[in-house]
Each structure stands twice: as structure tokens, then as C-alpha cells.
C-alpha positions in Angstrom: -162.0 61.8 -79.0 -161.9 63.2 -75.5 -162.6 66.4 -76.2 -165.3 65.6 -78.3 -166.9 63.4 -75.4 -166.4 65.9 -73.1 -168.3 68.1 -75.3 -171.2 65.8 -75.7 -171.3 64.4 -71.6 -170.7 68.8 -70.6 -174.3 69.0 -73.0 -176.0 66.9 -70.4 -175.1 68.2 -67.7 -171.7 66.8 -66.5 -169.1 68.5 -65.0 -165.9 67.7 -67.4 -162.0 67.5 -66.5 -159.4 67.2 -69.1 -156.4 65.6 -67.4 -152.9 65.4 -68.5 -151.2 61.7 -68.3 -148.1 61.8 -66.7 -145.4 60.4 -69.0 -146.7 60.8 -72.0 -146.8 63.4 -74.7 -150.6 64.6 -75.8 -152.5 62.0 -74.2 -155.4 62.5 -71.7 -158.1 61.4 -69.7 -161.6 62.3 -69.3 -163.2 62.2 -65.9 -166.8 63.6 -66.3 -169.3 63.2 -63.1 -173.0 64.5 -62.9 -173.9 64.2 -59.1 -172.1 65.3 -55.8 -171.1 63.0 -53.0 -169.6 59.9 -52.3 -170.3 56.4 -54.0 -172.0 55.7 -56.8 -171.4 54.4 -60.7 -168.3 54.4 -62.5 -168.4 54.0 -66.2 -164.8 53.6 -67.1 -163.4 52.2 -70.3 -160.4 53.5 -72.6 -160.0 55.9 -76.1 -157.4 54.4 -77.7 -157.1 51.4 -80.4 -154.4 48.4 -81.1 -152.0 50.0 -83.9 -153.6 49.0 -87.1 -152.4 48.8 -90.8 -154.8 51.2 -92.8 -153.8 49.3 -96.1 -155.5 46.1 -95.2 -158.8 47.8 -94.4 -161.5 47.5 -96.7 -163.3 50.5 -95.2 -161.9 53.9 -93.7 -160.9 52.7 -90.2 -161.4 56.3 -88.9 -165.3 56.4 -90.1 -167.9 54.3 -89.0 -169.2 52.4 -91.9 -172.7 50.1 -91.8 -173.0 47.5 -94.5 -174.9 44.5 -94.4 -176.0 45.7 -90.9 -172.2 45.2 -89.4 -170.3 48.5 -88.2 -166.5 49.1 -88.9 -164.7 51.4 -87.9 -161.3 51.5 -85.3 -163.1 50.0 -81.7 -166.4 49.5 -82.7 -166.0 46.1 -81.1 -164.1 47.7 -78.6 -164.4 50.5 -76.2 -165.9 53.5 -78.3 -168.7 51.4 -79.2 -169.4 51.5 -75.1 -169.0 55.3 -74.8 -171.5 55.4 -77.7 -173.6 54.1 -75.8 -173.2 55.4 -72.5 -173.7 59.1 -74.4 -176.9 57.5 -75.7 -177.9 56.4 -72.5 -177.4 59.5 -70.2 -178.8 61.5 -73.1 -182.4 59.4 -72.2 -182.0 59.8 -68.2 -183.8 62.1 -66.6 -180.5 62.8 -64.3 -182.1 65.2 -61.8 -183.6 62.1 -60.4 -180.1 60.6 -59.7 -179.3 60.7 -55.7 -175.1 59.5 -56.5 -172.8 60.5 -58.7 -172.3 59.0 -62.0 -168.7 59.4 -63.2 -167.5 58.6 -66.4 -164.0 57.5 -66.9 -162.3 57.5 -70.7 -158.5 56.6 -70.1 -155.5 56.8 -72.6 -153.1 54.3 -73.6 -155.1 51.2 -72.4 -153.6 48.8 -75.3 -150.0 49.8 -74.3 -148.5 51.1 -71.3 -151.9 51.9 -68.9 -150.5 55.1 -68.4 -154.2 57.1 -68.3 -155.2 54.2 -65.7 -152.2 54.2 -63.8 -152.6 58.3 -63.5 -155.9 58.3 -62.5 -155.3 55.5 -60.0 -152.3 57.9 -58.5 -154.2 60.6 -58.2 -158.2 59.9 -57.8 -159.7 59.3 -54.5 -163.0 58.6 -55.6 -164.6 55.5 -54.3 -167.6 54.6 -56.5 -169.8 51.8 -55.4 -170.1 50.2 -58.5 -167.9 50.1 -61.7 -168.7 49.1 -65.1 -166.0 48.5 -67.6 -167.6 48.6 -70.9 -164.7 46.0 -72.2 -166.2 43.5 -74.7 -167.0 40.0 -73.5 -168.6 38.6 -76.4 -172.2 40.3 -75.4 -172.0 38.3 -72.5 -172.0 40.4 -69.3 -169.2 38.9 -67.0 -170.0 40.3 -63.0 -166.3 39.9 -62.0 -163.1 38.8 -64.0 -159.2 38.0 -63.5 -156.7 40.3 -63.5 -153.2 40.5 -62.7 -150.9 42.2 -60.1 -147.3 41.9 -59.8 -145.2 42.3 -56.7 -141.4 41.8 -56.1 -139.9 40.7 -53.1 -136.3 40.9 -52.3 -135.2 38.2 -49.7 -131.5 39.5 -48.4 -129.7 36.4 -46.1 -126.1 34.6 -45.5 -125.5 32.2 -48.5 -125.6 28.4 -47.7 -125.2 25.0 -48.8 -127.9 22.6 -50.0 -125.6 20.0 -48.0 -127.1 21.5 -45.1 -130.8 22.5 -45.5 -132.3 23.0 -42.2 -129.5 25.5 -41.6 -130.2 27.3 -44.7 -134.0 27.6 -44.2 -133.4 28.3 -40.4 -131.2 32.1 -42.1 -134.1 32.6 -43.9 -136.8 33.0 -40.8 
């Protein structure tokens, strides 16, 4: 799928990298930008799909399929149906008129181990001003959302009793 996106955004005009994720065999990301400078729009989202069991499909889950006007195919509720449209999108634009960059991010490994996003986040230094993360949300668009971060902290001190709390908490400061 990435190189056939990067086929498709290079068409229009974008300036296309293929990049490697580290720590992971034949996965890749897709970093495609029309524009120079600082700032502007990210259009980010992933290329992968949850593991699926072919049997159970009623339709080929690697070709889109339109019955009863109702697509199936692996992610078209999901992420490919949003880099469907964003290839529909800047294929309309009249991009010389643009006066920031437009990136578009397609990461691997989203539904697993965020390797692609953890990669790009290591090694990209570009600041947009704006993202859009084509995740689904039930159609309705959502301007901010939670997310999760996890620290550790490693407190060393001299072991103490509960019998004597104030000294405990006083090793601790």
C-alpha cells in the first residue's frame, strides 16, 4: 500500500520518502510533503489492519466490494478509507496556491507495536501547525482526544518502618 500511495501523492506533485521502521522486518512509512517551509498540515494516519480471519468474511477482504451501497474491504472503516480520500482531495486542489507545506504521514504497525509512529517521532523534526488524524470517530469530527503516556519513576531511599511515619516520609524528601 505505500508504495502505491506514494505513487499516486508523487503524480500530484509531492515529494515522496519511503522509510524503513526500525525494528521491524518489511515495514515502512510514507512521508510525502508538497510545499517548502515550516508549519503547516499534517495528514497522518496508519496502513495496516487488525489481524483478520479470511474464512469468516463474506466478501474478499483484500478488494473493496459495494453492495447495497455499504463498502467492505480490510479498513474501509478505518484508516485507508481516509487516505482515499485525502488522494481524492489533493487530486482537486489547485496546490500551487498552497503558501505551507502539506505533509502526509502513512505509518506501519499502528494496531500493534506503533513502531512506524514511534520511528517517525525519533527521527522527524517537523513541526506542522495543524494535524489531522484521519482515525474514525463515528463521522463525528472530535477537535482534541485522550491519549496515554507512560513514565516510570524509580524512588531509591533507606527502608523504614510504618511505626514511624514522619521519619519515613522525612528519607523520602
Amino acid at each position: 500500500m505505500i508504495e502505491l500511495l506514494a505513487t499516486w501523492l508523487a503524480d500530484f506533485g509531492f515529494k515522496t520518502e519511503i522509510l524503513a521502521v526500525e525494528g521491524s522486518r518489511n515495514k515502512y512509512n510514507l512521508l510525502a510533503t508538497y510545499g517548502e517551509g515550516e508549519g503547516g498540515l499534517l495528514l497522518a494516519g496508519h496502513t495496516d489492519t487488525v489481524p483478520f480471519d479470511e474464512g469468516k468474511w463474506r466478501f474478499n477482504p483484500f478488494q473493496l466490494t459495494e453492495k447495497a451501497g455499504k463498502l467492505y474491504g480490510l479498513g474501509t472503516a478505518d484508516m485507508k478509507g481516509f487516505f482515499a480520500f485525502v488522494v481524492e482531495v489533493v487530486s482537486q486542489l489547485d496546490l500551487t496556491q498552497i503558501k505551507k507545506p502539506i505533509r502526509i504521514l502513512a505509518t506501519a504497525d499502528e494496531e500493534t507495536t506503533m513502531l512506524g509512529a514511534r520511528t517517525f517521532a525519533q527521527h522527524s523534526h517537523i513541526r506542522p501547525d495543524c494535524a489531522i488524524i484521519g482515525e474514525p470517530t463515528s463521522l463525528k469530527p472530535i477537535r482534541a482526544h485522550k491519549g496515554h503516556i507512560g513514565e516510570s519513576v524509580r524512588i531509591t531511599a533507606e527502608a523504614d518502618t510504618p511505626a514511624t511515619p514522619p521519619k519515613a516520609l522525612m528519607r523520602l524528601n
